[in-house]
N, C-alpha and C positions, 0 to 999 in steps of 0.2 A: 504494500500500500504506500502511493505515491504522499505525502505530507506537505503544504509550504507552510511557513510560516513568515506573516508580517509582522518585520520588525526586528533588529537584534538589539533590542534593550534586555535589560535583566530578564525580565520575564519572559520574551522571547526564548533567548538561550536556554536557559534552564530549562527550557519545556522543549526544545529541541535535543538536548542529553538526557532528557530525561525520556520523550520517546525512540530516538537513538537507541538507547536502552534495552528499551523494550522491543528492537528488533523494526522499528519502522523505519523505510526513506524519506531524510526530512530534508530541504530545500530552504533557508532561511534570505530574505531578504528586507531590504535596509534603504530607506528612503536616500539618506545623506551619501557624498558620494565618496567621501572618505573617512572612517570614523575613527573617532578621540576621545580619549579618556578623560571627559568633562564631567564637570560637575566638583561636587564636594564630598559630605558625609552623608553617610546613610551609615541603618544599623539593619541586621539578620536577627530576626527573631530566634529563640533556639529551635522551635519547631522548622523553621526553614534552613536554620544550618542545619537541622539531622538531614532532608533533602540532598545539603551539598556536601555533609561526609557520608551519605551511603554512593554518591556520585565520584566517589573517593579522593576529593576535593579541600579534606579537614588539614591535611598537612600543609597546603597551601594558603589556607585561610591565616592559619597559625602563623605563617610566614609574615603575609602584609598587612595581618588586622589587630587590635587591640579585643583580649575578649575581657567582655566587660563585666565588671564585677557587681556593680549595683546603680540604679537607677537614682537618684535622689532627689526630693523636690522638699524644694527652699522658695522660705518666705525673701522677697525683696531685701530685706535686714542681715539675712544670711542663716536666718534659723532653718536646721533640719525638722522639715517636717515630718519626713518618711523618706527611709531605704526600703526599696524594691531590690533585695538581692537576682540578680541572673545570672547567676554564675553557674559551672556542673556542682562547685563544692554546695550548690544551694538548695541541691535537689533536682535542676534540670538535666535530662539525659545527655544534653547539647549546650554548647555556651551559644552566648548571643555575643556577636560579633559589633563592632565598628568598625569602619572601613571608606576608603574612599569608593566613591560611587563609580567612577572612573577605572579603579583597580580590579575593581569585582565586575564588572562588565568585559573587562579586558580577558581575566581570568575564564571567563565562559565562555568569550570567543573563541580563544589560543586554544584549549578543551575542546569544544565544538572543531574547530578546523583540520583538530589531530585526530579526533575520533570518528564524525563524517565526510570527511575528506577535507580538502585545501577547497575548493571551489561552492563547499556547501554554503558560503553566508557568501551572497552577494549585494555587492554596494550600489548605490544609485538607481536602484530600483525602486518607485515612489508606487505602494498600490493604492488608485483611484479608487476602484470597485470589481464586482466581479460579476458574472450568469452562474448558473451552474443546469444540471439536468441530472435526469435519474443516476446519473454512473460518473458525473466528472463536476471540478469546476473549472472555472477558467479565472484565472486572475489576470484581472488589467492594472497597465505602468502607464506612470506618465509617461511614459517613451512613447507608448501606443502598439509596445509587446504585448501579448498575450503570455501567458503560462498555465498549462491546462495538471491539476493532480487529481487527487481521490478528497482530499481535504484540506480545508482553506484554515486556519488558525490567525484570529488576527490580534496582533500582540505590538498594533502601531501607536498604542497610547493613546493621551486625551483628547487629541484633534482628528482621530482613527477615521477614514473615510468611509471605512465595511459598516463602522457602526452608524454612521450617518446613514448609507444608503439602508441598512436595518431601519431604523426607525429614524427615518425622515423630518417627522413632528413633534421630535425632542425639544424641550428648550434649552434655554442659552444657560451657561453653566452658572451653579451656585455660588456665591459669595457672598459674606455677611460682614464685608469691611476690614479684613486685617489684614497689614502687608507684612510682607518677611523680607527681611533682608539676610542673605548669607553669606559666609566669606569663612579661613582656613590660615590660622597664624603660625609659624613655626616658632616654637619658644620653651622656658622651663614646663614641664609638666607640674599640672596643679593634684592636690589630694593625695592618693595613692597613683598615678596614673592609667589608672583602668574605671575611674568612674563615671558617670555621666551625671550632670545635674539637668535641672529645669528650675527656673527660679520665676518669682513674678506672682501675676493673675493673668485672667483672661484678657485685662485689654493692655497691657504691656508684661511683655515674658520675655524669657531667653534661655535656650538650650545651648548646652556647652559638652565636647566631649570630646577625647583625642581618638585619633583615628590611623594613624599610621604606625603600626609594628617597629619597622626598618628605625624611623626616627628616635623612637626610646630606644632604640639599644645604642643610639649615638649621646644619649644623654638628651634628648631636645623631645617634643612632644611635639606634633602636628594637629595644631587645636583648629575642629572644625566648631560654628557657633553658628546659631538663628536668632534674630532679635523681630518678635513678634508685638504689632503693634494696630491696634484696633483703630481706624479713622471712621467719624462721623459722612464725610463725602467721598469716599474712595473712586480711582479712577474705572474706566471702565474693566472687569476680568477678560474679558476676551482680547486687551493688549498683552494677555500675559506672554511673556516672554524672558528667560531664564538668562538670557544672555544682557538683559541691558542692567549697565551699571549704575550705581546709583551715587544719590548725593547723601552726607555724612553726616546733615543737620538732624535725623531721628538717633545719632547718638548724645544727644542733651537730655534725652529721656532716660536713660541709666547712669546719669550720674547718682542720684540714691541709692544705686543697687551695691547692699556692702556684702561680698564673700568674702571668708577670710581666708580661703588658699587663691583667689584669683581677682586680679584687677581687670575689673570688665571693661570700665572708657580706655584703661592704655590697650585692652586687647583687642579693642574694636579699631581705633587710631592707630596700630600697627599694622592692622591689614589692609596690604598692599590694595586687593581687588573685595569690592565690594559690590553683590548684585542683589537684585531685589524681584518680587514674585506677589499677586496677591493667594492668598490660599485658598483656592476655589477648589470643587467636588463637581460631578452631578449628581442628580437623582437618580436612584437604581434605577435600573431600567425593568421590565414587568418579565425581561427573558433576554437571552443571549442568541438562542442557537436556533439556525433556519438552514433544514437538512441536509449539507454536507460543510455549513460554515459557523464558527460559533467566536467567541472574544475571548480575551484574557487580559489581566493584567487590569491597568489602567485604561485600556479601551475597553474593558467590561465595567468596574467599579471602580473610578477616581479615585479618590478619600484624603481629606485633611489629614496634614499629617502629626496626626495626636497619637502617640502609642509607638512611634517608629514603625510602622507595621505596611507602608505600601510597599516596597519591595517585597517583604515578608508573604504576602500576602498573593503576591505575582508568583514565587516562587512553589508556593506551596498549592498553586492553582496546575504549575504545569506539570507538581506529581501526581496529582488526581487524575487530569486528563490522562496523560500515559497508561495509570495503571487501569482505567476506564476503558479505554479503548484496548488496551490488552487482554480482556474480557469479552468483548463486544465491538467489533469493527466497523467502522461504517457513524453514519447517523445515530444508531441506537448510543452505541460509545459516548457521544458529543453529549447528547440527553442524560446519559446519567450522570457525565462529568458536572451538568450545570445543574441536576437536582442535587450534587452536594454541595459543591459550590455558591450558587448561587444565595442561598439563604444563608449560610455564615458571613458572607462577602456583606449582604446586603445588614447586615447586622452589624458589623464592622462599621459601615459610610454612615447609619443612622447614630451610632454610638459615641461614631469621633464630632460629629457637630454637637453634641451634648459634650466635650473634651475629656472624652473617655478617660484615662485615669488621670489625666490633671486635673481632673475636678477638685482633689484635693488642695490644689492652688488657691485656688475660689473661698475653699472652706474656712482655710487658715488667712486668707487676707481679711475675708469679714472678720475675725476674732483677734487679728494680732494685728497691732498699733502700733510697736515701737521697740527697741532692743533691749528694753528688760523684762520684755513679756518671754513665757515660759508655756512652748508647745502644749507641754503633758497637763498643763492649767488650764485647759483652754479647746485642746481637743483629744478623745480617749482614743487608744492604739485600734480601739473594734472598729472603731466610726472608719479611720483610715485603713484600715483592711480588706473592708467589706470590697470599698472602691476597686482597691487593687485587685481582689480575688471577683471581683464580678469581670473586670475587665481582662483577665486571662484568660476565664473560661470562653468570654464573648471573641477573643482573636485567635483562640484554638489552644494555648501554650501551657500548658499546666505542669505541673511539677511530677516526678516520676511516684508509682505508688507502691512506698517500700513494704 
């Protein structure tokens, strides 16, 4: 069975080694016509690294990524509110990774190209849309190629054309006003250097967390950061666009923010390149798959990124597909892939516009005032738990059961 797949972003890949795998011919292509290891940080949930060490991938992970010991979120003053341990020592069968986004997409590539041949991911291949009929599809390029297989996998992200022509009478994507600006400083590592913070409330936060392997063993830490900030008139989201750089004047907004292992104005005022993004979603959509073509990734379920969980989430889409259709070929395959899918994904996007476990943010900002206020005074370890342990169950990751 002939496979393509649209797209070699993470989720692409990984669902191309992953039906690799499983014994299919997969064809992968790639809008862009040379591709680069852009971007910044992202994290792997641990359920999605076990995906990428049963793809035998773990030793490599270990190589370029930081795995990360616990999650943390701090009040603005720099009070711990809560550690989220993810570590294996924590109980998970799998670490949850940091990593540059750039790295781990390269890593799937170089993987992919060794295991399906050199010619399997090709560049420059934009797909518009596709026909299909009882026995084939045919995928159309902006070139005005055709490519005819057994099944179409479109894994081109949020501006995906497959899913356009799906459902035509979608609207325009969600946004509820907060922009992100991101950027990646190379400097001391803060904490332990395996931990990740989130600090703030909902309309001004900041995510922080190293991400490069290679760089701590030089002594230096590769600090990726997000500085999220809620505006009253935001521009339009459909300018969104990950490349344009931005201006500097939303770091006046953390001058307040006091940590005490890291200086966030010199760590924002040290980074060289600074870009910005508004954080937009859509709404699930009512179905994926129309009989020999279905989504993945971010061209099935967007999502805010609350929880670190979109790539997570890509990844762990393309090992259901594989082992789906390795039951059941064809059409049938695609349908069950998306009756699991589907409702956990969709439960995921409704969960993070509620800011699935940073809600605990929110909680401790209405209660806590000022640096001599005292978490454990103020709010009990249950209240903050529950959050946590709702929200792993809701993105799949739970802890192993000894």
């Amino acid at each position: 069975m002939k496979i393509a797949i649209a797209g070699a972003g993470i989720g692409g890949l990984a669902a191309a080694l992953c039906l690799q795998e499983k014994g299919f011919e997969v064809q992968v292509f790639e809008a862009v016509d040379a591709l680069q290891p852009l971007g910044v940080g992202i994290n792997v949930m641990p359920h999605a690294a076990g995906v990428l060490h049963g793809l035998g991938l773990g030793d490599a992970l270990d190589e370029m990524a930081i795995r990360t010991r616990a999650i943390e979120y701090r009040t603005r003053f720099g009070h711990l509110i809560q550690s989220d341990p993810r570590s294996v020592e924590a109980g998970f069968e799998y670490p949850q990774y940091s990593i540059h986004r750039g790295e781990l997409q390269f890593l799937l590539l170089d993987t992919a190209r060794a295991r399906l041949g050199e010619g399997s991911v090709t560049p420059g291949k934009a797909v518009i849309g596709f026909t299909q009929d009882a026995e084939h599809v045919h995928v159309k390029f902006a070139d005005g190629t055709v490519h005819d297989c057994d099944l179409l996998i479109d894994a081109s992200g949020f501006r995906s054309n497959v899913r356009r022509q799906l459902h035509p009478n979608e609207g325009p994507a969600h946004y509820e006003g907060t922009m992100m600006w991101r950027g990646a400083s190379l400097q001391e590592p803060f904490a332990d250097g395996r931990t990740m913070f989130i600090a703030g409330d909902h309309d001004v936060k900041f995510v922080c967390y190293p991400i490069s392997g290679r760089a701590a063993r030089d002594g230096k830490a590769l600090i990726n950061w997000v500085a999220e900030i809620r505006h009253d008139n935001p521009r339009a989201a459909e300018e969104a666009d990950w490349t344009r750089e931005a201006d500097r004047d939303f770091i006046a907004e953390y001058g307040g923010f006091c940590m005490g292992d890291i200086d966030i104005p010199a760590l924002l005022k040290n980074t060289q390149k600074i870009t910005q993004y508004p954080m937009i979603d859509r709404d699930p959509l009512p179905w994926w798959t129309d009989g020999r073509v279905t989504l993945l990734g971010d061209a099935a379920h967007p999502m805010y990124p609350m929880g670190a969980n979109g790539a997570s989430q890509a990844i762990i889409d393309g090992r259901v597909l594989a082992d789906c259709l390795a039951e059941q070929t064809g059409p049938e395959g695609l349908l069950a892939y998306e009756a699991i899918r589907h409702p956990i994904t969709t439960n995921v996007v409704l969960n993070n516009r509620k800011s699935g476990p940073e809600r605990v943010l929110d909680i401790a900002a209405a209660r806590v005032k000022g640096l001599d206020d005292r978490i454990e005074d103020l709010i009990t370890a249950e209240e903050l738990e529950e959050v946590a342990a709702s929200y792993r169950h809701i993105a799949g990751f739970q802890k192993k059961v000894v």
